[in-house]
C-alpha positions as CSV (number, residue, x, y, z in Angstrom):
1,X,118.8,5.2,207.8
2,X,118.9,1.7,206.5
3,X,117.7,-1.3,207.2
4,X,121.8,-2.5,207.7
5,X,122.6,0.2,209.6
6,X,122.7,-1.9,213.1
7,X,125.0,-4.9,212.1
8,X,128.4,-5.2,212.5
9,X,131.2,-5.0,209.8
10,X,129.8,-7.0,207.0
11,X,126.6,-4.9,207.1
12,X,124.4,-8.1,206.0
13,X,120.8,-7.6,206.1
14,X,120.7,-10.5,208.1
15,X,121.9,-7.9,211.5
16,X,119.7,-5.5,210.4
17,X,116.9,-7.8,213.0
18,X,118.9,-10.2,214.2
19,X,121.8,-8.8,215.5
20,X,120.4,-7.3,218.6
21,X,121.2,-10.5,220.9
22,X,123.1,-13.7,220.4
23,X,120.3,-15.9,218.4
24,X,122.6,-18.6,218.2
25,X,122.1,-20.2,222.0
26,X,118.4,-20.2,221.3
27,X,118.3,-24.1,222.4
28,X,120.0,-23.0,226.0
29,X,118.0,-24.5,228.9
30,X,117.3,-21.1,230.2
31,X,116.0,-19.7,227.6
32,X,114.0,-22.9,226.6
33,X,112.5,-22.4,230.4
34,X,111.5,-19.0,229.7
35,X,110.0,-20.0,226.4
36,X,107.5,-22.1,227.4
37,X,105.3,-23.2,224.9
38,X,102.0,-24.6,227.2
39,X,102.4,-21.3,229.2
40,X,102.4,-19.1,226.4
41,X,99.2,-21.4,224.7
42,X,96.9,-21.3,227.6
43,X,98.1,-17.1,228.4
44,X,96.8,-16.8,225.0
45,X,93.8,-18.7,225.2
46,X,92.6,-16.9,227.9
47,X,93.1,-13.7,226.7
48,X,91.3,-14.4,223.3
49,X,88.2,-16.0,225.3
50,X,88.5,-12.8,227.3
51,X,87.9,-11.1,224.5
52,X,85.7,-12.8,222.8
53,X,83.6,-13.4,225.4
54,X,83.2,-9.5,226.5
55,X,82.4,-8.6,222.5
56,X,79.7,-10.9,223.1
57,X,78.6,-8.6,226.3
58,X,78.9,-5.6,224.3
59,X,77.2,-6.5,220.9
60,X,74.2,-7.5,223.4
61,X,74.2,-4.6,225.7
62,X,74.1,-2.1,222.5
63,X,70.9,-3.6,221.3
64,X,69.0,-2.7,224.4
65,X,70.2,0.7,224.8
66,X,68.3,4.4,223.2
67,X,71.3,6.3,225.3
68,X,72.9,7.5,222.8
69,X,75.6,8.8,225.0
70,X,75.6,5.3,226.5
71,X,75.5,3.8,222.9
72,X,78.8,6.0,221.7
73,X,80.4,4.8,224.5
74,X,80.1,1.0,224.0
75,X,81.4,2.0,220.4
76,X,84.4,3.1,221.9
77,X,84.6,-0.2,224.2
78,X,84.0,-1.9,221.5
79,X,86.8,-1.1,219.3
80,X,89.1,-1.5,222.2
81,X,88.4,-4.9,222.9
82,X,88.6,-5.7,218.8
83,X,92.1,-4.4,219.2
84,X,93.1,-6.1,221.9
85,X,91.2,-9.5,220.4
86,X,93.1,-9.1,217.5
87,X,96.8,-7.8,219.0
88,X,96.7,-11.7,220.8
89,X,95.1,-13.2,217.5
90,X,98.3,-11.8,215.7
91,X,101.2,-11.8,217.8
92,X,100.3,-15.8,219.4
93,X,100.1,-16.7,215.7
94,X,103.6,-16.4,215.0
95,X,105.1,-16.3,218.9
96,X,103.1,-19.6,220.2
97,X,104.6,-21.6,216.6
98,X,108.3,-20.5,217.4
99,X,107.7,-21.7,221.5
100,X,106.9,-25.4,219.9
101,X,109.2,-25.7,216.8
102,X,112.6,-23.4,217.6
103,X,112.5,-22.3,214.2
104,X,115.2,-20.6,213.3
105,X,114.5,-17.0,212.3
106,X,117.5,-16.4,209.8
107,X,116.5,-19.5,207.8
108,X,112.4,-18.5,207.9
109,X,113.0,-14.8,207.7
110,X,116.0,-14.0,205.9
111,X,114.7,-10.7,204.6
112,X,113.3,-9.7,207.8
113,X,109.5,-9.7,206.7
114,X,108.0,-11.6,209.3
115,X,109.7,-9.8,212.0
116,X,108.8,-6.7,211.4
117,X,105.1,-7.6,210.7
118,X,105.5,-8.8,214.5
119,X,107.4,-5.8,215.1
120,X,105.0,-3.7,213.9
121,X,101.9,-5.7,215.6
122,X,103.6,-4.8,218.8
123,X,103.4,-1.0,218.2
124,X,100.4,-1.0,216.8
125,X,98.1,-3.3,219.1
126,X,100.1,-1.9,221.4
127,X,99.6,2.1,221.2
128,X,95.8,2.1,220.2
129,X,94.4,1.0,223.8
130,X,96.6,3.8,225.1
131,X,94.9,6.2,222.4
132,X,91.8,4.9,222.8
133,X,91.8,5.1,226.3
134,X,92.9,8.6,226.4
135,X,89.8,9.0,223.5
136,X,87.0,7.3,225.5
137,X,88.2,9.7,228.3
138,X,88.0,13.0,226.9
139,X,84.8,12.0,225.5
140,X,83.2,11.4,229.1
141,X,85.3,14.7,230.0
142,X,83.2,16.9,227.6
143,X,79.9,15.1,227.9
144,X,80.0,15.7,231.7
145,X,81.7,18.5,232.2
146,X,80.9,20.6,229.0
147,X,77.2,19.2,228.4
148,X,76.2,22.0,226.6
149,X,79.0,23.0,224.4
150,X,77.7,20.5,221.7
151,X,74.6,20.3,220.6
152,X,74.3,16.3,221.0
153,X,76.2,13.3,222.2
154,X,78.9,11.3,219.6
155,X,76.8,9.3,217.0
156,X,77.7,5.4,216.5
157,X,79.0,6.7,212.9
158,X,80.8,9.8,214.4
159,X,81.9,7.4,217.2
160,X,83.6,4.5,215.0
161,X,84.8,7.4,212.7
162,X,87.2,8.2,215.4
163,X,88.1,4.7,216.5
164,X,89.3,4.4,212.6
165,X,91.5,7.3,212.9
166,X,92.9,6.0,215.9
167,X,93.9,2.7,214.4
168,X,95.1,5.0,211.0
169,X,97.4,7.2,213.7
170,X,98.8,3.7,214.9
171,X,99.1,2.5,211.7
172,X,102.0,5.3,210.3
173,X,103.1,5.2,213.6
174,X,104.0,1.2,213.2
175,X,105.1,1.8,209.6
176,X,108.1,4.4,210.6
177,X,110.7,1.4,210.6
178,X,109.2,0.1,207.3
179,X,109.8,3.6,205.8
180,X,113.7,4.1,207.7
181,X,112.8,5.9,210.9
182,X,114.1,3.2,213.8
183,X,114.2,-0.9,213.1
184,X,112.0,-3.5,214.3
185,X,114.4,-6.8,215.7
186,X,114.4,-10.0,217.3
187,X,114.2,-9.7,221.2
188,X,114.9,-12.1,223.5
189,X,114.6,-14.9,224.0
190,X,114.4,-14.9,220.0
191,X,110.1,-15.7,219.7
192,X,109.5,-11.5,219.3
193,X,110.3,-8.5,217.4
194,X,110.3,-5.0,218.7
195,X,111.4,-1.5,218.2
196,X,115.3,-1.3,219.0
197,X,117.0,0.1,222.3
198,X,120.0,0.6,220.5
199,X,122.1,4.9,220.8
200,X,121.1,4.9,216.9
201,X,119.5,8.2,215.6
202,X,116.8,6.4,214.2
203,X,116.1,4.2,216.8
204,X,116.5,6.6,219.5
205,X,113.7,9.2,217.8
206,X,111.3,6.0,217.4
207,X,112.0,5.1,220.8
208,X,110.9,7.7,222.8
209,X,108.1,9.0,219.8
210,X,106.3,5.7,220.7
211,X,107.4,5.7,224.5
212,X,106.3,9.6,225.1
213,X,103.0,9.1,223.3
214,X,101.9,6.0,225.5
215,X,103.0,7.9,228.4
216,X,101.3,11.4,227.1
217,X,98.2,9.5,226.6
218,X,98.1,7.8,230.4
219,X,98.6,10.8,231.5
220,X,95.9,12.6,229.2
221,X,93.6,9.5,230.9
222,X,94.5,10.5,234.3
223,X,93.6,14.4,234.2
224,X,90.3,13.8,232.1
225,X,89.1,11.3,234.3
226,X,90.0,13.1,238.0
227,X,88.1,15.7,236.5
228,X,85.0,13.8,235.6
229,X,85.1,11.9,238.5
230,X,85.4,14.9,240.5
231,X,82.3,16.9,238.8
232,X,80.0,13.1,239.1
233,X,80.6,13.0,242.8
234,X,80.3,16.9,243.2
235,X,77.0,16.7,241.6
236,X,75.7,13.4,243.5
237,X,76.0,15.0,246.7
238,X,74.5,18.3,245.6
239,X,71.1,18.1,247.6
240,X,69.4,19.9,244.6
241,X,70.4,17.9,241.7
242,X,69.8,14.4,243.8
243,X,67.2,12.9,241.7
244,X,69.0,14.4,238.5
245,X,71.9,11.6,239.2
246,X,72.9,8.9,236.1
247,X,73.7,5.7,236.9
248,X,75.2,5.1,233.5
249,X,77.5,8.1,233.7
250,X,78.8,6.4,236.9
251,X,79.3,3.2,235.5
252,X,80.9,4.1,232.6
253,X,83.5,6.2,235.0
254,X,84.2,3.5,237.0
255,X,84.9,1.3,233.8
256,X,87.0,4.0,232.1
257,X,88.9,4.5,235.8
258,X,89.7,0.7,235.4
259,X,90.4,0.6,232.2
260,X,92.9,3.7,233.1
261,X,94.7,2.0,236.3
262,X,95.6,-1.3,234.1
263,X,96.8,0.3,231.4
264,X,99.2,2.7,234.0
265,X,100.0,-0.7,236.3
266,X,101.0,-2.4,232.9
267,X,102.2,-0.2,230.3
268,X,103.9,2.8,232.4
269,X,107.0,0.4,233.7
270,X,107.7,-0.5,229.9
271,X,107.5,2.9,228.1
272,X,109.5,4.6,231.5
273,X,111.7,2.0,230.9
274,X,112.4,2.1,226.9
275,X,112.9,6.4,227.7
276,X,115.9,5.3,230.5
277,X,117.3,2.6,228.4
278,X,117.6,5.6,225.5
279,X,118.9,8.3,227.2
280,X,121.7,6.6,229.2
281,X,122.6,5.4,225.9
282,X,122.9,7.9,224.5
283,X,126.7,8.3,225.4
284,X,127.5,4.9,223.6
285,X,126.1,6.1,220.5
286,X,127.7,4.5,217.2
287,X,129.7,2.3,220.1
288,X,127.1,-0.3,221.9
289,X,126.1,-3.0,218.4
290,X,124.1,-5.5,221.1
291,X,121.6,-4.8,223.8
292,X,122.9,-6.2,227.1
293,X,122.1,-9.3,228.6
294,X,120.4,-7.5,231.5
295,X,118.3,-5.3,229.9
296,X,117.5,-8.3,227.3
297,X,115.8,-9.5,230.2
298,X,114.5,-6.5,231.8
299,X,112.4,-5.9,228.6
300,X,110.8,-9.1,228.4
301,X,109.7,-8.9,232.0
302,X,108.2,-5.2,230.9
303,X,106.6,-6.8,227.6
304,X,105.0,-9.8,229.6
305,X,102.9,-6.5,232.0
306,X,102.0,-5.3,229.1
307,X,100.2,-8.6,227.5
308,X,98.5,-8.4,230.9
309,X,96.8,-5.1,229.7
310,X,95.0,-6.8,226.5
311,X,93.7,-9.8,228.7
312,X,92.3,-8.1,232.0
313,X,90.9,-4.4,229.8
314,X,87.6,-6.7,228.6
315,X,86.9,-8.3,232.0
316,X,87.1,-4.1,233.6
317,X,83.6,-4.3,231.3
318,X,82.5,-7.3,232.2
319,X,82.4,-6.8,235.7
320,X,81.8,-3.4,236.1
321,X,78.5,-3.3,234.6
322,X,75.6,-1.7,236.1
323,X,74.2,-5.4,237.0
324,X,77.3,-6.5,238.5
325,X,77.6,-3.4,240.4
326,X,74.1,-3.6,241.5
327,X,74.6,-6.3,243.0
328,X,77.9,-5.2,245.1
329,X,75.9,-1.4,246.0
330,X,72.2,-2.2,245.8
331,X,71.9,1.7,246.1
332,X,72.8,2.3,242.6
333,X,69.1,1.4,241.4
334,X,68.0,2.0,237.7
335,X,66.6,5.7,237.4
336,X,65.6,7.4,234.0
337,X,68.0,9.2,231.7
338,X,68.1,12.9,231.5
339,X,70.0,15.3,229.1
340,X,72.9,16.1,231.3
341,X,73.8,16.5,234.8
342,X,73.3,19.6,235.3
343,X,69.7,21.5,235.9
């Protein structure tokens, strides 16, 4: 499928990403309201200090650990707060211009370049916290419940190793417009570009591939974690094993648990959404050239939850540490490490 597939009639390049809502009322006062450029400034802003600000935490926490269950772990938290730092680095570089200037895209991006970088971004930043979240859990799912079905914890090495092949996975994922598989256009109220809810082949197969993964991975988060946090507070009431209890394994839970409820509060709407939108147009296809007003809308609100995943995931770390939780239950007191959890 090509790139000039979408458009009407004349089949111009230019509707192959811009022809998914009316660009030319981009000045009207309701969209102008919605496109606030001081809102959009200081959202971002916060985010990236967010970020920033918990990388700092991180890069001085793993200095002072020899846990090298505890060490593998903070790799993982690590490169999920890189992504998300660099997801609002991206996407605010080219969204937060458009909210001050009203450029027009047609005239900047005739060939459609810079939208689907931005189009792109959005999968991509957006899919690896889901992966990695769903990674970071099965990792605390084997090394508590399986503790002796591998002969040692993740390595740092082994650790970034698979944070790299998450980003790769992402990566082609993102690229399947650039290669023909669905299209990356402007959404409104014309600052983004995203994948395309349009009853095309392509579209609809990228659709739900990126929509069932996220969704496949939340709920590959949920079963992993209930289980782990099931066999921690199994064995913390066990009588025997009392003393054998690991503060770090519980703080670590209760960071991943958090880490899992934002990303279901603000990615699940979105990604149910995009697999509705799909298949009840599915009728339409070859028919529906334009996404309704409605659903225009509808999106943005979804895509506005989801920023809201990138700016609260580094503050789950920052305040659920085992110093800030000290403080809140004084009866989770510093105890040395052992090999598992188990006698």
């Amino acid at each position: 499928m090509g790139w000039g597939d979408m458009g009407p009639s004349n089949g111009s390049r230019l509707d192959a990403c811009f022809g998914v809502f009316n660009t030319s009322d981009g000045r009207d006062p309701a969209q102008s309201s919605i496109a606030s450029p001081w809102f959009s400034t200081a959202f971002g802003l916060i985010g990236l200090g967010s970020n920033l600000f918990a990388l700092c935490v991180l890069l001085s926490s793993s200095r002072k650990l020899s846990s090298q269950a505890r060490s593998s772990f903070l790799v993982f938290l690590c490169g999920l707060v890189v992504t998300d730092f660099m997801g609002l680095l991206v996407t605010a570089s080219v969204i937060i211009p458009y909210h001050f200037i009203k450029f027009a895209w047609a005239k900047v991006d005739p060939g459609c370049h810079l939208c689907n970088f931005l189009g792109f971004s959005m999968v991509f930043f957006g899919q690896c916290p889901l992966l990695l979240g769903a990674t970071m859990a099965g990792e605390r799912f084997f090394g508590i419940n399986r503790p002796f079905s591998r002969s040692s914890s993740v390595s740092k090495r082994r650790a970034w190793s698979i944070v790299g092949l998450v980003w790769g996975f992402s990566c082609l994922l993102g690229l399947l417009p650039v290669v023909g598989l669905g299209r990356y256009t402007l959404q409104y109220p014309g600052s983004w570009c995203f994948l395309t809810l349009l009853p095309d082949t392509g579209d609809i197969i990228f659709c739900l591939l990126f929509a069932l993964l996220g969704i496949f991975s939340v709920l590959l988060s949920f079963v992993f974690n209930t289980v782990s946090m099931v066999t921690l507070c199994r064995v913390y009431h066990d009588r025997e094993s009392v003393q054998r209890r690991r503060d770090s394994e519980v703080e670590m839970m209760v960071q991943l648990v958090g880490i899992m409820i934002i990303a279901t509060i603000c990615w699940m709407p979105l990604l149910i959404f995009i697999v509705q939108m799909v298949l009840q147009q599915l009728p339409a296809k070859g028919q529906l050239q334009t996404l309704p007003t409605e659903t225009q809308k509808m999106l943005l609100i979804y895509i506005r939850m989801v920023t809201w995943n990138q700016i609260l995931d580094p503050w789950v770390y920052i305040l659920f540490r085992r110093a800030v939780l000290q403080r809140i239950s004084p009866g989770l007191r510093l105890r040395p490490s052992i090999a598992s959890l188990y006698p």
